[in-house]
TORKOL-4160 file (C-alpha; in steps of 0.2 Angstrom, whole numbers, padded with zeros to 4 digits, m for minus):
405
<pt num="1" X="0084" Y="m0196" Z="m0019"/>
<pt num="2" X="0090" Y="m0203" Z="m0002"/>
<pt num="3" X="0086" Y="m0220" Z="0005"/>
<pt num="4" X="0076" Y="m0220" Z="0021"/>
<pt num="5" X="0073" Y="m0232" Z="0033"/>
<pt num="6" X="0055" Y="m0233" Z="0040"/>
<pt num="7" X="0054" Y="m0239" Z="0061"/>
<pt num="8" X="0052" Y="m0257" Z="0055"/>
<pt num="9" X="0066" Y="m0259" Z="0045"/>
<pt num="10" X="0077" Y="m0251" Z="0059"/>
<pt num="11" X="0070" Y="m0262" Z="0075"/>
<pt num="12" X="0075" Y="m0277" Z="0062"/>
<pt num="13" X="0091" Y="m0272" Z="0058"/>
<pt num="14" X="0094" Y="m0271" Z="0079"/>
<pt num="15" X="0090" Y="m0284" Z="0079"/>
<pt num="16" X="0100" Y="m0294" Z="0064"/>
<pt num="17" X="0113" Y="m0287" Z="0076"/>
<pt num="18" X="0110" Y="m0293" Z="0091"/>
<pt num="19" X="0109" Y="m0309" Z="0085"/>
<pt num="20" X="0125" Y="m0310" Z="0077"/>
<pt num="21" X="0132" Y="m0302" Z="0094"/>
<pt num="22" X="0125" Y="m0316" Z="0105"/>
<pt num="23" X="0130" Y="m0332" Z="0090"/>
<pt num="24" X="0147" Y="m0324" Z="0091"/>
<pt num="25" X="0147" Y="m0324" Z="0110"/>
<pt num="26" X="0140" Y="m0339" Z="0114"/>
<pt num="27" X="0148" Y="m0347" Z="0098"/>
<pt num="28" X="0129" Y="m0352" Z="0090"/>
<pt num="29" X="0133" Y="m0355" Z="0074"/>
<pt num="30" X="0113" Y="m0358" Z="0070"/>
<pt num="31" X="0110" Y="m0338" Z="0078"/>
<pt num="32" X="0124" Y="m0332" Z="0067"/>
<pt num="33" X="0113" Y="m0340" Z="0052"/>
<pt num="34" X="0099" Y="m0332" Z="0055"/>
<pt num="35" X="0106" Y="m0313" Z="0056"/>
<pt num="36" X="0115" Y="m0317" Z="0041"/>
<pt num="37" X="0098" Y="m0320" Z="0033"/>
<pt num="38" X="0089" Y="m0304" Z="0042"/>
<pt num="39" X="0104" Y="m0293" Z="0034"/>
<pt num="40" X="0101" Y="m0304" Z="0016"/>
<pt num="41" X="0082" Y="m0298" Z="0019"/>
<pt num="42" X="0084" Y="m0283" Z="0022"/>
<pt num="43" X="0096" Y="m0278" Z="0007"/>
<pt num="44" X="0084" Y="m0288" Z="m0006"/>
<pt num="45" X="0070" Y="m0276" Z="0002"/>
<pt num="46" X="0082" Y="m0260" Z="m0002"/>
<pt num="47" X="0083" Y="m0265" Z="m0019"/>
<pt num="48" X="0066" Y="m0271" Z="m0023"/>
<pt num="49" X="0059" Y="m0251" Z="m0018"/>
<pt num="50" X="0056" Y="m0240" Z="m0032"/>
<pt num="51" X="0057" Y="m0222" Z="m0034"/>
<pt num="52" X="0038" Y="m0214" Z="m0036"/>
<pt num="53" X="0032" Y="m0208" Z="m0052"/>
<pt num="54" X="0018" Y="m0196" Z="m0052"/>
<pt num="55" X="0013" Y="m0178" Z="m0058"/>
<pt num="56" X="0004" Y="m0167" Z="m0049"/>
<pt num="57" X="m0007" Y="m0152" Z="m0052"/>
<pt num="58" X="m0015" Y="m0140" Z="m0037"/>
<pt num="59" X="m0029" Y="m0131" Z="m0042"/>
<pt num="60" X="m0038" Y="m0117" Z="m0028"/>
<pt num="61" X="m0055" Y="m0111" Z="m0031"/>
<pt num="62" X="m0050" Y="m0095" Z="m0020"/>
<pt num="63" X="m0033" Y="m0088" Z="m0021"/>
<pt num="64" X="m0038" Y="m0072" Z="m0012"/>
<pt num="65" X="m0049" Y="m0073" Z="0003"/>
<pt num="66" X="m0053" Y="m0064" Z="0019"/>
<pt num="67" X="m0049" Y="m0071" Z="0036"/>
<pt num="68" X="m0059" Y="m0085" Z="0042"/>
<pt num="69" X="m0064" Y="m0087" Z="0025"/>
<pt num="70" X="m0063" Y="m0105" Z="0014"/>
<pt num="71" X="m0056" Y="m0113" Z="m0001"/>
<pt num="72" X="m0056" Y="m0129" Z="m0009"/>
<pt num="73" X="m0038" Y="m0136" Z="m0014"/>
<pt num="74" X="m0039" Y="m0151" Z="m0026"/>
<pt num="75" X="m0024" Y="m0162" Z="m0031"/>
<pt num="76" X="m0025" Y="m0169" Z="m0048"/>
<pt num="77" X="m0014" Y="m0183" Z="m0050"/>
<pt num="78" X="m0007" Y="m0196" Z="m0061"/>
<pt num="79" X="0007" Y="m0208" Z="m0063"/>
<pt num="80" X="0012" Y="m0228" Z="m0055"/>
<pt num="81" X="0011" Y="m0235" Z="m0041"/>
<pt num="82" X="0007" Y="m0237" Z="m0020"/>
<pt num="83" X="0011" Y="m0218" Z="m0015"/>
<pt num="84" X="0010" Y="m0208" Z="0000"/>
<pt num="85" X="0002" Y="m0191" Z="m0005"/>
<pt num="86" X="0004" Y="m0175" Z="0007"/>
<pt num="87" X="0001" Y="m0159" Z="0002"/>
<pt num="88" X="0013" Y="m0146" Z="0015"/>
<pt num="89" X="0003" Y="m0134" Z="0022"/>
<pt num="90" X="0009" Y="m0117" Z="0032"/>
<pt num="91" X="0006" Y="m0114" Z="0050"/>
<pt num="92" X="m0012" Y="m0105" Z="0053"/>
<pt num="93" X="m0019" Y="m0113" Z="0040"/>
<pt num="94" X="m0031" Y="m0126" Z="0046"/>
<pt num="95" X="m0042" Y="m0140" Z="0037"/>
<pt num="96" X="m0059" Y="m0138" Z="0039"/>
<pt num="97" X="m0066" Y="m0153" Z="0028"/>
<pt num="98" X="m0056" Y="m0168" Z="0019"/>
<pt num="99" X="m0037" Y="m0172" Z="0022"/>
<pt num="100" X="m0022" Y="m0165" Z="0017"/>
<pt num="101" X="m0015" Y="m0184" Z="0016"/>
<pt num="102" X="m0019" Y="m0198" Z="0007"/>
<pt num="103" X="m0013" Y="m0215" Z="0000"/>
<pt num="104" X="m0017" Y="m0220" Z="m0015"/>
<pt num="105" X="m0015" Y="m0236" Z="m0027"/>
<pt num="106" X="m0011" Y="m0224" Z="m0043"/>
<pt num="107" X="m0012" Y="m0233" Z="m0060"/>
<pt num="108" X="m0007" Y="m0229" Z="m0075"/>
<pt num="109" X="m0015" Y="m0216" Z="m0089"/>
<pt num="110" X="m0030" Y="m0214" Z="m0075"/>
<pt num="111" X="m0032" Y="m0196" Z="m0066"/>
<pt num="112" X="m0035" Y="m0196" Z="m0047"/>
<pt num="113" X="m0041" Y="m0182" Z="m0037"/>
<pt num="114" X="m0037" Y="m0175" Z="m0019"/>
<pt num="115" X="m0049" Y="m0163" Z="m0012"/>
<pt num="116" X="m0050" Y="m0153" Z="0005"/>
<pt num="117" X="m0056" Y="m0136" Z="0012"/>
<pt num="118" X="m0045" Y="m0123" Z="0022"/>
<pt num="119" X="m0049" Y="m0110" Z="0032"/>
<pt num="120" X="m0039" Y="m0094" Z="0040"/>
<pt num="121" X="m0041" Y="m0085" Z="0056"/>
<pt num="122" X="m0025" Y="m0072" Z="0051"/>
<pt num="123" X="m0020" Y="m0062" Z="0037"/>
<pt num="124" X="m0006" Y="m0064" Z="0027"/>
<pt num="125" X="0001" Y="m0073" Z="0011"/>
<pt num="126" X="0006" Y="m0091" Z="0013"/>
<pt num="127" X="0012" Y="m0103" Z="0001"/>
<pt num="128" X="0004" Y="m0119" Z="m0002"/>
<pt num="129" X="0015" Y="m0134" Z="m0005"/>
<pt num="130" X="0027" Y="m0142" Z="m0011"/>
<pt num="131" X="0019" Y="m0162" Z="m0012"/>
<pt num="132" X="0028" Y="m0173" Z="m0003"/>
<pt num="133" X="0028" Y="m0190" Z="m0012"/>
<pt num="134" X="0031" Y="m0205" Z="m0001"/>
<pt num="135" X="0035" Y="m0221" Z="m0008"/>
<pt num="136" X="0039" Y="m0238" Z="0003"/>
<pt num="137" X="0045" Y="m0255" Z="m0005"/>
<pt num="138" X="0034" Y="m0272" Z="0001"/>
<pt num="139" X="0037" Y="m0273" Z="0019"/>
<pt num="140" X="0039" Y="m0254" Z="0022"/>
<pt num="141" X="0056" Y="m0257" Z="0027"/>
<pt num="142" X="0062" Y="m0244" Z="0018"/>
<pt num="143" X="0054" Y="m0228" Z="0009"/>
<pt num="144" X="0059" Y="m0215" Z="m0005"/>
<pt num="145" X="0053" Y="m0197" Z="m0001"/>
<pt num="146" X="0050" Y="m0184" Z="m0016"/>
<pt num="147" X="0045" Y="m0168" Z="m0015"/>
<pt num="148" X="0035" Y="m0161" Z="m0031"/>
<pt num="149" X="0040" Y="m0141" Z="m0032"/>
<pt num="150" X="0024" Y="m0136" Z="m0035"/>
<pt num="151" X="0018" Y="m0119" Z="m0023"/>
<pt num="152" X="0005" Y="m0110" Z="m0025"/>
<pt num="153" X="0003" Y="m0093" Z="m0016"/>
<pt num="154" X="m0013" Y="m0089" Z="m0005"/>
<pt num="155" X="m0017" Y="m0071" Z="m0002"/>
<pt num="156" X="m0029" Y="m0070" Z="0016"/>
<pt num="157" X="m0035" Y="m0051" Z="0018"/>
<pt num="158" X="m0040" Y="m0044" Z="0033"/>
<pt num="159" X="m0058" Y="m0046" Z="0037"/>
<pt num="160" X="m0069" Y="m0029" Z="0035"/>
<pt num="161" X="m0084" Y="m0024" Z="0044"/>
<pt num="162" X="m0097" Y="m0017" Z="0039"/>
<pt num="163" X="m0099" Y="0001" Z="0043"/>
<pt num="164" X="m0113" Y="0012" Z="0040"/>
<pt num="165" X="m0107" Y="0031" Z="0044"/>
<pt num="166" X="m0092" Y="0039" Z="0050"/>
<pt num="167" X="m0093" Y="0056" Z="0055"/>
<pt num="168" X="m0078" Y="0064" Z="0043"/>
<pt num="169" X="m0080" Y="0083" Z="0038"/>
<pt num="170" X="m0069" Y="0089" Z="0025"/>
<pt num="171" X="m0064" Y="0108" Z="0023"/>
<pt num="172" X="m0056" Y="0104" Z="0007"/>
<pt num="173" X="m0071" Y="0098" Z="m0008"/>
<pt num="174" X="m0064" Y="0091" Z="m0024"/>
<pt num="175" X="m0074" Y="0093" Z="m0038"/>
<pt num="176" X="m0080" Y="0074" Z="m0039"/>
<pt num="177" X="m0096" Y="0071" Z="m0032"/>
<pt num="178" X="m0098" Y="0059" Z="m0018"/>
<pt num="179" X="m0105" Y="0058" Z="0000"/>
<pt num="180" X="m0092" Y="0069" Z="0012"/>
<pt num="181" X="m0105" Y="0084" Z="0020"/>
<pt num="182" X="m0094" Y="0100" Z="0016"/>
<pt num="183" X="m0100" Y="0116" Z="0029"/>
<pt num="184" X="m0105" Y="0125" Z="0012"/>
<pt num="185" X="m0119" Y="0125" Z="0003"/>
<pt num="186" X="m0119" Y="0115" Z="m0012"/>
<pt num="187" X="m0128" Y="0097" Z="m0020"/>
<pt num="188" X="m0133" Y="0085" Z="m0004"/>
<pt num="189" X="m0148" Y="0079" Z="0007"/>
<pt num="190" X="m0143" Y="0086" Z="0024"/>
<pt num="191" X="m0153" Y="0105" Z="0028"/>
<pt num="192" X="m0138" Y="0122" Z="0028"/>
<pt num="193" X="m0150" Y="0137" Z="0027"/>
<pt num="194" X="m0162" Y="0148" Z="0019"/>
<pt num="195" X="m0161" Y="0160" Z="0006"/>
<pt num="196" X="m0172" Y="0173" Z="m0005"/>
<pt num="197" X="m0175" Y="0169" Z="m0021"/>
<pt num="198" X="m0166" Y="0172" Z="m0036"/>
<pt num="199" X="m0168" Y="0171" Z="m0055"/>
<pt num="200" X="m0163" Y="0154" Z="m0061"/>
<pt num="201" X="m0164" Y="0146" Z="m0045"/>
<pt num="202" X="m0172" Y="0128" Z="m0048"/>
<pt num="203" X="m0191" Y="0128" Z="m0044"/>
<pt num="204" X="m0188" Y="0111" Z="m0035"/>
<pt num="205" X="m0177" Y="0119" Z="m0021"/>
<pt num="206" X="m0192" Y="0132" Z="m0016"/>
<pt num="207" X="m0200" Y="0130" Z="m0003"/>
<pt num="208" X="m0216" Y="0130" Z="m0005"/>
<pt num="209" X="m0226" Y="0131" Z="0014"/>
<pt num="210" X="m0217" Y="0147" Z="0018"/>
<pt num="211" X="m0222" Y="0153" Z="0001"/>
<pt num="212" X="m0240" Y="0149" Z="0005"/>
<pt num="213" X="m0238" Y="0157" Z="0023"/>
<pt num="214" X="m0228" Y="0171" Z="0020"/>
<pt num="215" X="m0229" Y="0174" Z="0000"/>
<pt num="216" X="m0212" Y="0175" Z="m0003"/>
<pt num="217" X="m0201" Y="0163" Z="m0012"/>
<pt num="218" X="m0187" Y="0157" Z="m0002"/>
<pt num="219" X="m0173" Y="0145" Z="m0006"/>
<pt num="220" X="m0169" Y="0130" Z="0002"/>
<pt num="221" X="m0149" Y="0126" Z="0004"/>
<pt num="222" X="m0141" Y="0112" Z="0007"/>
<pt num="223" X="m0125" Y="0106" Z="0013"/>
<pt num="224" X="m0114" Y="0101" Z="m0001"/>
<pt num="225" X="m0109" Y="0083" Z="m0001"/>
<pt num="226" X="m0093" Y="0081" Z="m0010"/>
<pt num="227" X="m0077" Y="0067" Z="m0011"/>
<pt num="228" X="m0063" Y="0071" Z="m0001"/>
<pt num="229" X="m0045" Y="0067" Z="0001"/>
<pt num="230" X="m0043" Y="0054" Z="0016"/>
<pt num="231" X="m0024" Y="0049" Z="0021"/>
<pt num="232" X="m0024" Y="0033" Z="0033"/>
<pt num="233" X="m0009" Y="0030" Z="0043"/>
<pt num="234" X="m0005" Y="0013" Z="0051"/>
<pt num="235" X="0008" Y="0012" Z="0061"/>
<pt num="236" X="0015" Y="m0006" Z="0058"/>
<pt num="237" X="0031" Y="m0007" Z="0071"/>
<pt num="238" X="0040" Y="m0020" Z="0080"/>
<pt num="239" X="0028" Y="m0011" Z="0095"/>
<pt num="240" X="0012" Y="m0016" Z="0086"/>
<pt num="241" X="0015" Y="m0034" Z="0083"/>
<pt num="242" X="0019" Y="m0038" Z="0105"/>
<pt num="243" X="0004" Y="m0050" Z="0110"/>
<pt num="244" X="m0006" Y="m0065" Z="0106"/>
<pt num="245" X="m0001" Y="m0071" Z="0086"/>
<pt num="246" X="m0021" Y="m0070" Z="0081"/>
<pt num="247" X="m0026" Y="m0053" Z="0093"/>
<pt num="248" X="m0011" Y="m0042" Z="0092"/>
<pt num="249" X="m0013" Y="m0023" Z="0091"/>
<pt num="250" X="m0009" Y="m0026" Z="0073"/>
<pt num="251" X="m0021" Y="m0036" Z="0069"/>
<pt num="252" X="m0034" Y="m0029" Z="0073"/>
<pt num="253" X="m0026" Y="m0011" Z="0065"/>
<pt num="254" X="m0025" Y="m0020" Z="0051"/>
<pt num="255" X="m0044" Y="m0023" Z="0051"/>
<pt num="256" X="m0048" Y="m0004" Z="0056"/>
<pt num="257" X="m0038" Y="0001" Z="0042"/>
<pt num="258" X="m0047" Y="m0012" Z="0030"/>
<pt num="259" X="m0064" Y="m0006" Z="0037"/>
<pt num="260" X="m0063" Y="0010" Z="0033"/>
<pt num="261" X="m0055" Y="0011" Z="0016"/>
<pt num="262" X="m0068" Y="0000" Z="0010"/>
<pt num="263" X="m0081" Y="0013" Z="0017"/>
<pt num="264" X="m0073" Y="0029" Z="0011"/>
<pt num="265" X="m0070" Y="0022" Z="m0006"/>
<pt num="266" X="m0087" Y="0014" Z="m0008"/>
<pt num="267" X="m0091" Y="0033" Z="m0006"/>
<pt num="268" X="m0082" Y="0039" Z="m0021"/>
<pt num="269" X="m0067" Y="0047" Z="m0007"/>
<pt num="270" X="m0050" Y="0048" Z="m0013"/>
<pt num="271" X="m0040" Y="0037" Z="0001"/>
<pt num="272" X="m0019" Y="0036" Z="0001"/>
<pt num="273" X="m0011" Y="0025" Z="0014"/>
<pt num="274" X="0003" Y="0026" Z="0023"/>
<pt num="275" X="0012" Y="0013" Z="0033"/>
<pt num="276" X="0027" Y="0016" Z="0044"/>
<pt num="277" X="0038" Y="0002" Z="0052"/>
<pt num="278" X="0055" Y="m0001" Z="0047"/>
<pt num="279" X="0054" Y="0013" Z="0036"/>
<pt num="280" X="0040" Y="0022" Z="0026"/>
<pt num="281" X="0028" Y="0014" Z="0012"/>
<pt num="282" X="0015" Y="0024" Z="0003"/>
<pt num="283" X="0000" Y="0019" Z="m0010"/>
<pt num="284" X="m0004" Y="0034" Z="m0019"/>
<pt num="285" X="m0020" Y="0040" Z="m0017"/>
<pt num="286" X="m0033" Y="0031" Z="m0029"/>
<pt num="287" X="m0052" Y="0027" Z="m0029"/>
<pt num="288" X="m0062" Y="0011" Z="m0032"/>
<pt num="289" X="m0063" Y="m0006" Z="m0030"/>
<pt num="290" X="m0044" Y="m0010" Z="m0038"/>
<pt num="291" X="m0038" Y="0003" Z="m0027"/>
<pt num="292" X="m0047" Y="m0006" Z="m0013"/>
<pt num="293" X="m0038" Y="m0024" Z="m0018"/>
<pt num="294" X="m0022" Y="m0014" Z="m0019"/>
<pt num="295" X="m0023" Y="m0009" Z="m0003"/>
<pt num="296" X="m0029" Y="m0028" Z="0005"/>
<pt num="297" X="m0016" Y="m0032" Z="m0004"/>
<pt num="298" X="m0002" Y="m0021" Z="0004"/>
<pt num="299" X="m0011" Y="m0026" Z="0023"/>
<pt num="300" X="m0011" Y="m0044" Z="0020"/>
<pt num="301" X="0010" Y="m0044" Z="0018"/>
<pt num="302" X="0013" Y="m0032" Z="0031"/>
<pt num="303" X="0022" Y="m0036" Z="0046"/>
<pt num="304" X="0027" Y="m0028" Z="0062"/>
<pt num="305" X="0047" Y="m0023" Z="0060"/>
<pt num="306" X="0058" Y="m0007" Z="0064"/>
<pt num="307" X="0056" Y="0006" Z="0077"/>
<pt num="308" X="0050" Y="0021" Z="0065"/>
<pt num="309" X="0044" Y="0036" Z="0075"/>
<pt num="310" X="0028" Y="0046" Z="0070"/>
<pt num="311" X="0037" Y="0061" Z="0068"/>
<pt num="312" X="0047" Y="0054" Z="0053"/>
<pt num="313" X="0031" Y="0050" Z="0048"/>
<pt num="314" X="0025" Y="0067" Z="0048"/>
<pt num="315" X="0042" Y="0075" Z="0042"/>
<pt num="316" X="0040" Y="0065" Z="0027"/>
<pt num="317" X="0024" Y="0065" Z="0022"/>
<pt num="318" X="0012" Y="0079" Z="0029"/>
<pt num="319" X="0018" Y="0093" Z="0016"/>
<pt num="320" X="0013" Y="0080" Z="0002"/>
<pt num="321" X="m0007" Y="0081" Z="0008"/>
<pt num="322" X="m0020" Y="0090" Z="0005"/>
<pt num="323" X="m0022" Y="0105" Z="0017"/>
<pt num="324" X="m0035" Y="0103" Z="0031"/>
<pt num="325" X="m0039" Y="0086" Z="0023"/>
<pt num="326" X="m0045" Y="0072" Z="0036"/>
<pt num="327" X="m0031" Y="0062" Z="0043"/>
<pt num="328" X="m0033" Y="0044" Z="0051"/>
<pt num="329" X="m0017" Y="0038" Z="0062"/>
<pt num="330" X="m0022" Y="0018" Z="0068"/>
<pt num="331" X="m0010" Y="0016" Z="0079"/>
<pt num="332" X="m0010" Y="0007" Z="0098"/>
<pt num="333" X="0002" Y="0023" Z="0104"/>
<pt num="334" X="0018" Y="0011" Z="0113"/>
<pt num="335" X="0034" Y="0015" Z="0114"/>
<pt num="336" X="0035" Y="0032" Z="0103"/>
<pt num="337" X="0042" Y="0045" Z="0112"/>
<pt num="338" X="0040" Y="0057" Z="0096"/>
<pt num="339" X="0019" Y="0057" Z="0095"/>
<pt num="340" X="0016" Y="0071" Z="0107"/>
<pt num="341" X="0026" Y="0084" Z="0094"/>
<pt num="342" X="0021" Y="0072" Z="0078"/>
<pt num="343" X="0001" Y="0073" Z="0083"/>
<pt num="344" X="0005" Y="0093" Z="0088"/>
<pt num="345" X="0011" Y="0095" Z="0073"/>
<pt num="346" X="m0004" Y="0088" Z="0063"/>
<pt num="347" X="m0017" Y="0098" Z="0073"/>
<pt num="348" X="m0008" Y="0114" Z="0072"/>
<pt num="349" X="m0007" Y="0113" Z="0053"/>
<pt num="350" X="m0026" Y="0112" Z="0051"/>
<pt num="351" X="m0028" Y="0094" Z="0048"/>
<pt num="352" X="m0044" Y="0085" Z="0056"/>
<pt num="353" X="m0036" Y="0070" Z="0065"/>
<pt num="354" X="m0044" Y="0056" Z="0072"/>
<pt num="355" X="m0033" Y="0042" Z="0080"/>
<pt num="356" X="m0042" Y="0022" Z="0080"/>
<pt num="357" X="m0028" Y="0015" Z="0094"/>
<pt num="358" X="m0033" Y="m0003" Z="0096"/>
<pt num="359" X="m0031" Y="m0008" Z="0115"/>
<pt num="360" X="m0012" Y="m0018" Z="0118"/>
<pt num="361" X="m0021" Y="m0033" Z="0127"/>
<pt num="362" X="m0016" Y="m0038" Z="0145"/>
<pt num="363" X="m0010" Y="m0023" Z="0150"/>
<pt num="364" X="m0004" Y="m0020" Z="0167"/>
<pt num="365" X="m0012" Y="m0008" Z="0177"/>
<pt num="366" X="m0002" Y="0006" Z="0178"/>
<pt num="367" X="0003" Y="0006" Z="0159"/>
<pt num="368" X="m0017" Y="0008" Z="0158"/>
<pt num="369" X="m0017" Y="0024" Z="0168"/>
<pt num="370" X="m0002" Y="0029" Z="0156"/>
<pt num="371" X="m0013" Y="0024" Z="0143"/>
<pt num="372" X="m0024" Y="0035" Z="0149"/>
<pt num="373" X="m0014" Y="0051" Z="0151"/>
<pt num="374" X="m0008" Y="0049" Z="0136"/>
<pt num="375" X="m0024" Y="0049" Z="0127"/>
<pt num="376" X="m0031" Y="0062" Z="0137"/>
<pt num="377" X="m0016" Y="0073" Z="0132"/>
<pt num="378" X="m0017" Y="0071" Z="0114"/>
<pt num="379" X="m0036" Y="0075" Z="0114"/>
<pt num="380" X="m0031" Y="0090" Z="0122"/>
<pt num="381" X="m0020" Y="0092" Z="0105"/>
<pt num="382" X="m0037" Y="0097" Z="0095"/>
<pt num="383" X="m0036" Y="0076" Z="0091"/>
<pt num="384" X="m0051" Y="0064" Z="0092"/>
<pt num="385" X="m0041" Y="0048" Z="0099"/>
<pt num="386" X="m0053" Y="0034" Z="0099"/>
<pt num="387" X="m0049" Y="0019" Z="0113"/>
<pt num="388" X="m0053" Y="0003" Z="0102"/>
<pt num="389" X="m0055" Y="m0011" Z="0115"/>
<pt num="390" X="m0056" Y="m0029" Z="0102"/>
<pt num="391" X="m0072" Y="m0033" Z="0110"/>
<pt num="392" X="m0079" Y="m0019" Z="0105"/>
<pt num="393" X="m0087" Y="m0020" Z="0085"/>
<pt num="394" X="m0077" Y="m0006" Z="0077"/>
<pt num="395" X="m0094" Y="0003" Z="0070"/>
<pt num="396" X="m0098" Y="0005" Z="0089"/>
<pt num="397" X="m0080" Y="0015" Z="0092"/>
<pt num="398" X="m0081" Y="0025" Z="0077"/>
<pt num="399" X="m0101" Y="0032" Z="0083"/>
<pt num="400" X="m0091" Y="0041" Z="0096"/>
<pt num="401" X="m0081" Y="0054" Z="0083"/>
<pt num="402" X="m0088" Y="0071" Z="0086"/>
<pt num="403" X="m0098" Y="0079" Z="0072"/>
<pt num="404" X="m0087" Y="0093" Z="0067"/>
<pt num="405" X="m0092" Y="0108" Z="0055"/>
């Protein structure tokens, strides 16, 4: 622990000095006197300061939250003394209620507490702490600073919206049940055709007022609805993360692919993610709500790094999928020469593929008209590409997917 000087003890020890300066030069034996007894003061102050002595304990009531969500942090304290207490906090993390910093006259075997709330606007995992322990001695010449090791880890996911329907066919039914229309007929709730009757047929599936008209039994069908394989691809590149820190392309990818993995798995689907940047990380596919938290999980540590191509992407990881399953690429579409061929490539195979591509912000306008082109091309590839501008609620782009049989 290093002795520290606080702004008073220096401006006095400047001016010990300038006294013993000006008695030496004007031969003052009285001014020389008096620095002496400014340095005597200050060195009696150096030793009267005492190290702190306290123990800490943080406690959040959230340590998983969603962005612009809230938590209570509370310090429980004990130990002796007049202290300094600060609790270090990460950039983006902001206080909403209370204060972060505190003095307080500690006293022996009693317990004190430090309460405040946080909020924050950006996913990510940020560490909470150390303490920073801040003692000073009678006349807060000098100070003692101690820094209590104690972090705790705070996991912000990205925020989901609520989305109602998204118009995803799959040619490739599994046998668990869920809410996916399949063009065959099968269990559901959406009309496919009529049929004659056959023995075993279940009486509740006649239809009855052509029975009445026509006396004959016909069959109502529907379409089946069905779970599905659903791969979502997020392309997390250096390319993605250019822009404002809270309203990057990222960002808001990052969002889109939350969105809709907590929409398909709420519908029993079978969802695998896939995010390329420096290289290629996968999450098996998996169902439910831990396979939801696995994946906030994964989106809440990513970050935008490498310069891996889409066509990597597909060399990689297309022969491990379910044929003709649904495919999702969220992706803003910058600097990848590869996506013509990779997007090709998808198409051509039989996979559906739908492209969310969050809109870079401020662009100029002819990389809009490139933009443009570029998007126009890729439809022209068999691929629904939808232009996400951020003012746009995401349930309002995704209305725009075709209904495809």
């Amino acid at each position: 622990m290093i002795l520290m000087w606080t702004k008073k003890g220096v401006a006095l020890l400047c001016i010990g000095f300038l006294l013993l300066f000006s008695g030496l030069v004007v031969k003052s034996y009285q001014i020389v006197v008096f620095s002496v007894f400014i340095f005597s003061f200050l060195t009696i102050s150096s030793f009267s300061l005492r190290k702190p002595e306290i123990n800490a304990v943080r406690v959040l009531t959230n340590e998983k939250l969603f962005e612009d969500g809230e938590t209570e942090i509370k310090l429980q304290m004990s130990g002796k003394g007049f202290l300094e207490i600060r609790d270090v906090l990460p950039k983006f993390v902001r206080i909403k209620h209370g204060t972060n910093r505190a003095l307080f006259f500690l006293e022996k075997h009693k317990t004190y507490v430090l309460s405040y709330t946080v909020e924050c606007p950006l996913r990510g995992m940020y560490p909470i702490g150390p303490i920073n322990v801040r003692c000073d001695d009678t006349f807060s010449l000098f100070y003692n600073e101690k820094n209590i090791n104690s972090v705790s880890e705070m996991v912000v996911f990205p925020k989901i919206e609520n989305i109602k329907e998204v118009a995803v066919r799959s040619r490739t039914p599994r046998v668990m049940p869920g809410v996916i229309p399949v063009h065959m007929p099968g269990r559901g709730s959406e009309f496919y055709s009529m049929r004659d009757y056959v023995s075993g047929d279940p009486f509740k599936d006649i239809n009855w007022k052509i029975y009445s008209r026509m006396r004959k039994m016909m069959v109502i069908q529907r379409i089946m609805e069905t779970s599905s394989d659903i791969t979502i691809i997020l392309d997390a590149r250096e390319a993605s993360g250019v822009g404002p820190v809270l309203s990057n392309p990222l960002v808001y990818s990052a969002r889109g692919v939350a969105s809709l993995s907590s929409f398909f798995l709420r519908r029993r689907n079978n969802i695998k993610l896939v995010i390329y940047a420096a290289d290629i990380k996968m999450v098996a596919p998996g169902y439910g709500e831990r396979h939801l938290y696995k994946i906030l999980n994964i989106l809440a540590g990513t970050v935008s790094m490498g310069d891996m191509p889409l066509q990597g992407v597909v060399n990689t990881v297309l022969s491990r999928l379910t044929p003709k399953s649904p495919v999702i690429l969220v992706s803003s579409l910058e600097n990848d020469d590869s996506i013509k061929n990779a997007v090709k490539e998808i198409t051509g195979r039989g996979f559906y593929l739908i492209i969310l591509s969050p809109s870079p912000p401020d662009l100029s306008m002819l990389l809009k008209l490139e933009r443009e082109n570029l998007i126009s091309m890729l439809r022209g590839y068999n691929a629904c590409v939808l232009d996400w501008e951020p003012d746009v609620p995401l349930s309002q782009t995704l209305e725009m997917i075709p209904l495809r049989r």
